[in-house]
Backbone bond lengths (Angstrom), bond angles and torsions (degrees), N, CA, C in turn:
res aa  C-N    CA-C-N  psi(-1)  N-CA   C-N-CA  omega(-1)  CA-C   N-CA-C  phi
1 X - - - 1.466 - - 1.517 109.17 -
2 X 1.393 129.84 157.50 1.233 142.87 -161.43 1.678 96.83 -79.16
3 X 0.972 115.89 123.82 1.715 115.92 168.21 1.355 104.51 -69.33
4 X 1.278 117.45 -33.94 1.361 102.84 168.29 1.625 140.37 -30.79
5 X 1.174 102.71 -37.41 1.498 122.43 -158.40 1.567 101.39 -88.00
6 X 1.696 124.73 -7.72 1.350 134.44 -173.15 1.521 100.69 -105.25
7 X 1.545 100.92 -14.17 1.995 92.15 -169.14 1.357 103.93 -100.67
8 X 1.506 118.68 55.82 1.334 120.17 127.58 1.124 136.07 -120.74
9 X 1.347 136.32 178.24 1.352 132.90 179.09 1.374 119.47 -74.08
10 X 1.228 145.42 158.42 0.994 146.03 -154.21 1.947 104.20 -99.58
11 X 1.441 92.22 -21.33 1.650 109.06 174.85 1.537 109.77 -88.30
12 X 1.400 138.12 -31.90 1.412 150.81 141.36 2.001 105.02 -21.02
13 X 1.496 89.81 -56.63 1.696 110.76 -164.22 1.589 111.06 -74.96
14 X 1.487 104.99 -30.25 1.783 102.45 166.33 1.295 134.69 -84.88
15 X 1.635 105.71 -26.13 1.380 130.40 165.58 1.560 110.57 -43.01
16 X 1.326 105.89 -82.94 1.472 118.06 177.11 1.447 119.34 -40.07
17 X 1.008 88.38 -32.31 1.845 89.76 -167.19 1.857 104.13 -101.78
18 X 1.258 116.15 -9.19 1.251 129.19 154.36 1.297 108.04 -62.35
19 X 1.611 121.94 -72.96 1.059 123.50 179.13 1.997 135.88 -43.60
20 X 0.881 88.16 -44.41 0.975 120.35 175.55 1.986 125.56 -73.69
21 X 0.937 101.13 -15.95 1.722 135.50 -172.08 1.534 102.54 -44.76
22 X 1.514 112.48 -72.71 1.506 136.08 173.35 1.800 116.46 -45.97
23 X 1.258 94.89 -32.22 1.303 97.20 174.85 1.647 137.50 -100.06
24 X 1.782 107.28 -7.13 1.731 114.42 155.75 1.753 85.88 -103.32
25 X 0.804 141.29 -35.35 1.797 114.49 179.94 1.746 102.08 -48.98
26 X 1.370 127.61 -53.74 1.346 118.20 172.07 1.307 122.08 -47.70
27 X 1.000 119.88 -33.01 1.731 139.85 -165.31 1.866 103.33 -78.54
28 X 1.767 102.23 -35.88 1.373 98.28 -164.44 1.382 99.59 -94.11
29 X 1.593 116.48 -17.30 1.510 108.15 163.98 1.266 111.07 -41.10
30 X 1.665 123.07 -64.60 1.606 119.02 -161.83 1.609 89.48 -72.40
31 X 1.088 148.00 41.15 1.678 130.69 147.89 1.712 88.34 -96.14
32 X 1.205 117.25 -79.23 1.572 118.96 170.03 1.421 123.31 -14.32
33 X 1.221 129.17 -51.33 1.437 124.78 176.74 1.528 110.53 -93.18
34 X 1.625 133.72 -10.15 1.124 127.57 -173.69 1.945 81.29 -84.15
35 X 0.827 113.75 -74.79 1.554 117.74 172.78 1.947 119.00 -19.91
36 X 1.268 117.30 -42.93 0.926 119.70 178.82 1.771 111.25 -82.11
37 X 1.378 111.91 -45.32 1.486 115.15 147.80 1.699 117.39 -23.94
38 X 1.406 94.43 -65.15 1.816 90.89 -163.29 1.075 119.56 -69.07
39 X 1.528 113.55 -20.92 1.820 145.67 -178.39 1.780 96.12 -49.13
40 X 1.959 109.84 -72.02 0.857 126.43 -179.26 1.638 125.69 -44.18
41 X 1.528 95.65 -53.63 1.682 111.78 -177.50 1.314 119.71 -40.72
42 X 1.733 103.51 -61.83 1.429 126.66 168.90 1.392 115.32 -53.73
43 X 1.459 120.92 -43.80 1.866 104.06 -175.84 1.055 122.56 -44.09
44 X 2.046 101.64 -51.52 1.034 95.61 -155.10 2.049 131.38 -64.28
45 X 1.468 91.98 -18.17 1.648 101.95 -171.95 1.576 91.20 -88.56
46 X 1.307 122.88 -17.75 1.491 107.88 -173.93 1.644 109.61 -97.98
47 X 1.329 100.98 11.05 2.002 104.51 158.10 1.180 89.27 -84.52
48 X 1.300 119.59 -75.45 1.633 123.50 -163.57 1.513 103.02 -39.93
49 X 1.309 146.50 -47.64 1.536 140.59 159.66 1.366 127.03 -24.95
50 X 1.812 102.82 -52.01 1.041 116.22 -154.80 1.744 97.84 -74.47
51 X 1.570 99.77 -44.07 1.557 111.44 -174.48 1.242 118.96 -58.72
52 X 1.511 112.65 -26.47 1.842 122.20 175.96 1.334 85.71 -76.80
53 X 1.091 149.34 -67.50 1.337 137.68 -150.25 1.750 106.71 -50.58
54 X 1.319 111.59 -22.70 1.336 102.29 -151.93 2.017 92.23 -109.55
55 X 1.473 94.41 6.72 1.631 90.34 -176.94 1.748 106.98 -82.90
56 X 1.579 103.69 173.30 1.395 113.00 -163.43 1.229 106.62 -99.78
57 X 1.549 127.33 21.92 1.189 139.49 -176.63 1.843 99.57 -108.42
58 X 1.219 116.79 137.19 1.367 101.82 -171.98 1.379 105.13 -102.40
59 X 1.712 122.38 -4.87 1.146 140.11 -175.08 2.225 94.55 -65.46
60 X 1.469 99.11 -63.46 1.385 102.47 173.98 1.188 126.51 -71.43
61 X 1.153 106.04 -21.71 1.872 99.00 146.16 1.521 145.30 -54.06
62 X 1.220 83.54 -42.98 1.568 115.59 179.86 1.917 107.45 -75.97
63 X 1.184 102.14 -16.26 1.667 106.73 179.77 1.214 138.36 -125.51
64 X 1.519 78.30 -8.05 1.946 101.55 142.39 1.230 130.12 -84.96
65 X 1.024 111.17 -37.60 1.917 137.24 160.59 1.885 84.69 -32.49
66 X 1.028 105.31 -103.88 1.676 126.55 -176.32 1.367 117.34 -29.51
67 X 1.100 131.75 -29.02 1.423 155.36 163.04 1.741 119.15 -68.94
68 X 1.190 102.02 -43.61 1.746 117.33 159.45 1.004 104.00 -42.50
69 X 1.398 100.23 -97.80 1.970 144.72 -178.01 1.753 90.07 -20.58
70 X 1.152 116.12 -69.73 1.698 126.87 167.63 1.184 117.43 -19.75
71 X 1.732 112.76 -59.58 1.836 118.02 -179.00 1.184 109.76 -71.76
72 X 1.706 118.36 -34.03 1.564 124.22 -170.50 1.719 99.49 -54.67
73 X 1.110 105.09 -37.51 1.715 99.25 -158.79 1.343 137.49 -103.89
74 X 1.524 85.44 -7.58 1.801 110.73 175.54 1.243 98.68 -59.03
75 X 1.274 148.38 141.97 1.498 169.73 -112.15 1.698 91.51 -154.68
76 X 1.019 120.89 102.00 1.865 120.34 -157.20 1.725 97.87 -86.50
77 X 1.468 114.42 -36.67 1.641 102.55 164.66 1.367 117.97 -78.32
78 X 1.135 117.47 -4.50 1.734 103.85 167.05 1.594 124.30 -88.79
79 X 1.547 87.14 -16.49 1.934 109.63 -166.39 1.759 79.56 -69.17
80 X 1.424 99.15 -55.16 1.809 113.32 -168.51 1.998 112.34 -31.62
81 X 1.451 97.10 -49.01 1.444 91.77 171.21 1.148 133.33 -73.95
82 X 1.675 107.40 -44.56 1.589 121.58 151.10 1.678 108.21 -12.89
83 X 1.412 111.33 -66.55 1.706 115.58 -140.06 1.606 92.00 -72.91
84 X 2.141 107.28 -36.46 1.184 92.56 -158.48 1.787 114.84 -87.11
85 X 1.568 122.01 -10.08 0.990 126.73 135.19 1.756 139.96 -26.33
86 X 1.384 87.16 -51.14 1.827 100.37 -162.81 1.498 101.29 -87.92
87 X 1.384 106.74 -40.22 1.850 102.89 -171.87 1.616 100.65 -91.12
88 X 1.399 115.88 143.59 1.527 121.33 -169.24 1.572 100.78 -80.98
89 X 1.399 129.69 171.62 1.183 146.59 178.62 1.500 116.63 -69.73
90 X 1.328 88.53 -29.12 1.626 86.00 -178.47 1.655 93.54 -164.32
91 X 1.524 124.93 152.30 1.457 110.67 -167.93 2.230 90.53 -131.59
92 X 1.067 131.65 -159.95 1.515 138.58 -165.96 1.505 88.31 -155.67
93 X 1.255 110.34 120.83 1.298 129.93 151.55 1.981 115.23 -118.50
94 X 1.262 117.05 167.90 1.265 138.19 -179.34 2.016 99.76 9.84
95 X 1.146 95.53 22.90 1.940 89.16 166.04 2.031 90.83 121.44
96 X 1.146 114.75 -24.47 1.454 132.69 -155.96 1.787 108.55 -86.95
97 X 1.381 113.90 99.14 2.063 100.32 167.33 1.046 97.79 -73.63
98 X 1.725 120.15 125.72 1.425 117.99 134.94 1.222 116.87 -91.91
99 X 1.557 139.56 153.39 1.350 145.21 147.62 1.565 112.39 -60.37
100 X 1.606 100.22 139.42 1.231 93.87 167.47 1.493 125.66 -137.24
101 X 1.710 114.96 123.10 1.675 121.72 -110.08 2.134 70.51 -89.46
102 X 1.832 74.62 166.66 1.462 88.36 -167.06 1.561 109.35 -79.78
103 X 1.793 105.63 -21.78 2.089 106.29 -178.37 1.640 100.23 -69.08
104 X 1.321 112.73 -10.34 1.500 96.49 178.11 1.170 101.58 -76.98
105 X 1.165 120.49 -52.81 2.033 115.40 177.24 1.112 107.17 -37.80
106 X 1.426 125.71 -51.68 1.284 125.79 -156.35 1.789 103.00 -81.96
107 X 1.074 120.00 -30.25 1.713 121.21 171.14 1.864 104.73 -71.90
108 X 1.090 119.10 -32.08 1.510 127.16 -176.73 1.976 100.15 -72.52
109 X 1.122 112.00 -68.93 1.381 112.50 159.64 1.770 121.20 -27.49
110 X 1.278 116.25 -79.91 1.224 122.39 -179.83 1.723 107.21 -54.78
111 X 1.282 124.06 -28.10 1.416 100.09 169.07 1.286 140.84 -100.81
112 X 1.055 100.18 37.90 1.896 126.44 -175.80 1.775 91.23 -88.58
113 X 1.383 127.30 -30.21 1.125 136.17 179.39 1.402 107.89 -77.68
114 X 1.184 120.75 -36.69 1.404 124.48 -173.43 1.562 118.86 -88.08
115 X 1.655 112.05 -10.57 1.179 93.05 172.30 1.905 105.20 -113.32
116 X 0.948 101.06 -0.98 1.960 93.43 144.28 1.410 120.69 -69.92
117 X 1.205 97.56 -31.63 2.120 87.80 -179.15 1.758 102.55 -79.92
118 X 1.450 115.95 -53.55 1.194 109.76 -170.16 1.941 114.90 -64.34
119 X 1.390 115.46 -8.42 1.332 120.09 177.88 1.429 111.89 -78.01
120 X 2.162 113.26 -49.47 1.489 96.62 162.72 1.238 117.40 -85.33
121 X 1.499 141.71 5.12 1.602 120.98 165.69 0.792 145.61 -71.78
122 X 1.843 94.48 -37.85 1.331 119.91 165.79 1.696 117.05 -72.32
123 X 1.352 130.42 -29.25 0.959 131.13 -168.71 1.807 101.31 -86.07
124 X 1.180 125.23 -20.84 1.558 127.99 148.87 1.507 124.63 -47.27
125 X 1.667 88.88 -43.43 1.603 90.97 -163.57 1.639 99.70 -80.87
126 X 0.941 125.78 -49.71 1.566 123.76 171.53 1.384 117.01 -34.92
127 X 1.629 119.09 -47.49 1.265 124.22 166.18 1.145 138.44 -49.60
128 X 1.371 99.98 -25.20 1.813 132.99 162.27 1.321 102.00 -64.66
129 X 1.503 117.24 -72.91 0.961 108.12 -167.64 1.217 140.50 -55.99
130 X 1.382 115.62 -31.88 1.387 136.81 -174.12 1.967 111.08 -67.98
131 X 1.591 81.82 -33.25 1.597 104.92 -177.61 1.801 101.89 -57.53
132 X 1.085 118.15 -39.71 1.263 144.76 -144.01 1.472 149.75 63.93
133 X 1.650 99.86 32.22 1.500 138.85 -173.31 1.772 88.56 -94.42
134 X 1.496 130.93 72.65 1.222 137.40 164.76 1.712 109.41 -62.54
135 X 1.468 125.58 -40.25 1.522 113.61 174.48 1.249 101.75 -69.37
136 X 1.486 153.07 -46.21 0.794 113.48 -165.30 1.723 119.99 -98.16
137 X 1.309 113.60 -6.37 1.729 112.63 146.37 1.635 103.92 -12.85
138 X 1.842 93.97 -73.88 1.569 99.79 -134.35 1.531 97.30 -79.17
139 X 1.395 127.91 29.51 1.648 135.42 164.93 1.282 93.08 -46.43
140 X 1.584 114.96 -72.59 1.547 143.87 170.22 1.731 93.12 29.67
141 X 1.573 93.52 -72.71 1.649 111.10 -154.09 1.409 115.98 -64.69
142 X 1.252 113.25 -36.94 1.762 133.10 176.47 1.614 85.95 -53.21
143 X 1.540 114.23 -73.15 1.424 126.19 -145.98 1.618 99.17 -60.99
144 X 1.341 123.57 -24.70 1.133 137.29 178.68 1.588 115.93 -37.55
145 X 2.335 80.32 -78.51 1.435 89.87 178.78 1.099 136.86 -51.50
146 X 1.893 108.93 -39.92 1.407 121.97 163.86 1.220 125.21 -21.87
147 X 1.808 122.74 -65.43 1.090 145.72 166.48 1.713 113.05 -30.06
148 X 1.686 107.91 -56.07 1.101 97.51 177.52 1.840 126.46 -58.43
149 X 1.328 107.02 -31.27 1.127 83.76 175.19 1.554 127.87 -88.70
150 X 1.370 109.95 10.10 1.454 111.88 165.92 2.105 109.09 -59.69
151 X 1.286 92.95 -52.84 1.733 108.44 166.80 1.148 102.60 -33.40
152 X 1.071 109.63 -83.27 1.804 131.42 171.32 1.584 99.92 -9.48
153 X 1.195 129.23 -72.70 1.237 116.83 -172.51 1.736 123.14 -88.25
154 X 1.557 85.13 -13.96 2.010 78.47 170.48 1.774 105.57 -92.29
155 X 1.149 93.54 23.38 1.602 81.67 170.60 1.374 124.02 -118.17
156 X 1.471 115.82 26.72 1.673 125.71 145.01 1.110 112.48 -79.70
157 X 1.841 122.28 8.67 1.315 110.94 161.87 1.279 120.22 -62.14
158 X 1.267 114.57 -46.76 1.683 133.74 171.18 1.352 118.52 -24.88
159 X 1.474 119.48 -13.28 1.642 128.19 172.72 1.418 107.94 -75.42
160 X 1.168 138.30 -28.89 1.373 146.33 -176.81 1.488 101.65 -51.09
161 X 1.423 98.54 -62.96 1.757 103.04 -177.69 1.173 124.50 -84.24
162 X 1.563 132.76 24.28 1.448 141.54 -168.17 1.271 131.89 49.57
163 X 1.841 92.33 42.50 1.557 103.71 164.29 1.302 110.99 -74.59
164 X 1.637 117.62 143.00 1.544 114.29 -170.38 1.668 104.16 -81.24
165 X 1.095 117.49 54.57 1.742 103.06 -171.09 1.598 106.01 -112.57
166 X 1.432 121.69 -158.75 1.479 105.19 -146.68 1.862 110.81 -92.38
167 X 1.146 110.14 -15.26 1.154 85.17 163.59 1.424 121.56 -98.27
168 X 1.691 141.64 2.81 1.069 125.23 141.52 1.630 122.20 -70.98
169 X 1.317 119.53 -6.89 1.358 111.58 150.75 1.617 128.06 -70.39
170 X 1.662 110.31 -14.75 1.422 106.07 -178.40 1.644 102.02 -68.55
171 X 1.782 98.96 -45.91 1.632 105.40 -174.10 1.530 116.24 -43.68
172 X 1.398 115.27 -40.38 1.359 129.26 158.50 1.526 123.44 -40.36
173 X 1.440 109.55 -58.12 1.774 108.63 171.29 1.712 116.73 -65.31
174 X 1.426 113.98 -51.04 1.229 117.75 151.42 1.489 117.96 -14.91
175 X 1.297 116.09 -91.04 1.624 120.40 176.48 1.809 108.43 -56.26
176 X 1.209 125.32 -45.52 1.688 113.45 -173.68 1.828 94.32 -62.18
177 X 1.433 122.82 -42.03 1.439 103.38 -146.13 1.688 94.73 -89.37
178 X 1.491 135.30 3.85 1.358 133.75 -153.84 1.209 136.55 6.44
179 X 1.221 120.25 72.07 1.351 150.59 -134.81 1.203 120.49 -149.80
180 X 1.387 132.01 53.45 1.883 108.59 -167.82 1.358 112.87 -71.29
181 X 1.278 135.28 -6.85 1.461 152.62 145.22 1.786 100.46 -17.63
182 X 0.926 98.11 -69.83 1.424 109.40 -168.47 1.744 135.01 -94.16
183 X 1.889 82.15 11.38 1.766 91.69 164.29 1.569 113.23 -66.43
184 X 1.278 110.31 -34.36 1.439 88.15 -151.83 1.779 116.38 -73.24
185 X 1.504 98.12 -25.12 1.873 116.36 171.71 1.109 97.65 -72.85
186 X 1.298 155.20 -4.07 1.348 153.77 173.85 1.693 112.17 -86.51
187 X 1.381 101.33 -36.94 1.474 103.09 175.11 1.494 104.67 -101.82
188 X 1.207 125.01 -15.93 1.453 107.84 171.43 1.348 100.41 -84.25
189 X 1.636 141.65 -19.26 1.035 94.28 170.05 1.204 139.61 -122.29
190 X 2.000 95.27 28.85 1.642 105.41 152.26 1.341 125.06 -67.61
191 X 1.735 120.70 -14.73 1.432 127.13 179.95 1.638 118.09 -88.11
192 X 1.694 93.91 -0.17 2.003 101.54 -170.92 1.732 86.30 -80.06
193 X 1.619 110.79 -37.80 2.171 116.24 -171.47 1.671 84.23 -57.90
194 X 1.171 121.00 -64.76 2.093 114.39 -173.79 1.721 115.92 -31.43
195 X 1.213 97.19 -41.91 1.549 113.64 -139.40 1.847 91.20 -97.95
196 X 1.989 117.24 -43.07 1.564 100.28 165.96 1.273 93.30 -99.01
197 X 1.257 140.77 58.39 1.206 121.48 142.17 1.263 120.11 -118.13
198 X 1.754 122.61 -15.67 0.904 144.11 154.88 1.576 135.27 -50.97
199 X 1.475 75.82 -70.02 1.679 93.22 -165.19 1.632 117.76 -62.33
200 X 1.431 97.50 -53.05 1.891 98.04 162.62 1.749 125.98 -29.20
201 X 1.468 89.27 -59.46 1.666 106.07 173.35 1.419 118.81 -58.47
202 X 1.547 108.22 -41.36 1.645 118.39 -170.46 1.763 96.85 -56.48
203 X 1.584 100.66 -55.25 1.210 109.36 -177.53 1.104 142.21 -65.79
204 X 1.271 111.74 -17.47 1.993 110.89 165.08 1.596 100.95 -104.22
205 X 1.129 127.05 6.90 1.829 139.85 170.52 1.654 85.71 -78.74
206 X 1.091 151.75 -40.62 1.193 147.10 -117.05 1.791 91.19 -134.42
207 X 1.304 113.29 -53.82 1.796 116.54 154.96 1.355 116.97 -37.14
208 X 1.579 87.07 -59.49 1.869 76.89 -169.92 1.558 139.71 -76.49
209 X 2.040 104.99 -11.44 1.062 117.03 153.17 1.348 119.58 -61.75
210 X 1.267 115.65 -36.54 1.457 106.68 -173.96 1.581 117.64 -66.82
211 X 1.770 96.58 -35.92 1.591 106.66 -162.57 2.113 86.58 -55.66
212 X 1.527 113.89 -57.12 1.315 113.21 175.81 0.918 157.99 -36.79
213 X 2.056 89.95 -24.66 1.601 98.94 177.75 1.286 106.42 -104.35
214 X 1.657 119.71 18.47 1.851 131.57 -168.27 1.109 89.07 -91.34
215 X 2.272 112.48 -48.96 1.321 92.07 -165.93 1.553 117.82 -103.34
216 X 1.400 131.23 23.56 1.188 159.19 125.23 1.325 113.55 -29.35
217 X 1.423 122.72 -69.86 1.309 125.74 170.94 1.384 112.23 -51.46
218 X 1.490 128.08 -51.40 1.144 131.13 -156.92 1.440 113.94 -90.18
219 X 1.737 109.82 -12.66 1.658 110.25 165.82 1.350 95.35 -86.30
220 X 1.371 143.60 2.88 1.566 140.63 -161.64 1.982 87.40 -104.95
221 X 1.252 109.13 -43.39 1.550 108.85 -168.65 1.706 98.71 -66.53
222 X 1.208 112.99 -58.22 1.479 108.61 -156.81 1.826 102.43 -69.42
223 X 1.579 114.73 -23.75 1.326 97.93 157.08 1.293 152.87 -70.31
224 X 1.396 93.40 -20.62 1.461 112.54 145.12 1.874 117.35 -48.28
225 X 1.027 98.80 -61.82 1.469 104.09 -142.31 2.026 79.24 -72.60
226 X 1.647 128.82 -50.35 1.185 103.38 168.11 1.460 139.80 -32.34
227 X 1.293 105.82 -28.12 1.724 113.22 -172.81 1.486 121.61 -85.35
């Protein structure tokens, strides 16, 4: 590692990143809502997946199947350049330019991933349900949130294409403070916003499946033992 990056003061290293504070907390908002974007985008076609899967037509089975398998494998940072290539900057409707902002590409990208997961989770959880195993249906929602924060962290991809979010705001402090001394505390501690924004959530996401699948199991035992 660069010795460089140790020859500052540790009071140099709080300053900056004090200063500077207000301005990747703004930055890490748009990771949060580009994420919640892609969350949304993806459900919705990956109910409609889940529901062909479960139809009595084997034709729509068979083309939801392929349609999954499809989202599973698309490569979501390559789709990312794709989208921002293929869709124009700004398009003319009825006499009118609108722009068209680049975190939407980047939420449109990232949820090509999300509606392969939500097509087999959801299409489990229905199977549950129908079964009449309702606790463990409603896993669905835990596994959901979980998911989101996988998004959550692939969505500092979105800096590639000049989404303003927080780690193209680090690149920003980087160049204002001219300093390569002080990249590397700059990115560790845009990854501390990933890491408590995550991990808290990961971790009671991870409680409450369990608390669900205790009492899942245990409405599964006593139906047993009724029969």
């Amino acid at each position: 590692m660069n010795a460089g990056y140790f020859n500052v003061t540790s009071t140099e290293i709080l300053e900056t990143l004090w200063v500077w504070t207000p301005f990747l907390a703004s930055g890490f908002v748009w990771n949060i809502l580009i994420s919640l974007a892609a969350m949304l985008i993806g459900t919705l076609p990956g109910i409609i997946l889940a529901r062909m899967r479960l139809a009595k037509h084997q034709s729509l089975v068979h083309a939801s199947l392929v349609v999954t398998e499809l989202m599973r494998n698309i490569p979501t940072f390559v789709f990312l350049f794709y989208l921002a290539f293929l869709i124009p900057v700004e398009f003319e409707f009825s006499g009118q330019v609108y722009a068209f902002p680049a975190w939407l590409k980047a939420a449109l990208a990232l949820s090509v991933a999300v509606v392969g997961f939500v097509s087999d989770n959801l299409h489990a959880a229905w199977r549950h349900w129908r079964e009449g195993d309702h606790a463990a249906a409603l896993l669905f929602i835990p596994s959901w949130t979980s998911y989101l924060l996988i998004i959550v962290m692939a969505s500092s991809t979105a800096s590639v294409i000049g989404v303003d979010e927080i780690v193209a705001r680090c690149n920003v402090i980087i160049a204002a403070v001219g300093r390569d001394e002080l990249m590397l505390w700059i990115y560790l501690y845009a990854i501390s916003y990933f890491v408590l924004f995550c991990f808290p959530l990961s971790r009671a996401m991870e409680a409450v499946k369990n608390r669900m699948q205790t009492r899942a199991s245990s409405a599964l035992s006593k139906k047993k033992r009724e029969s």
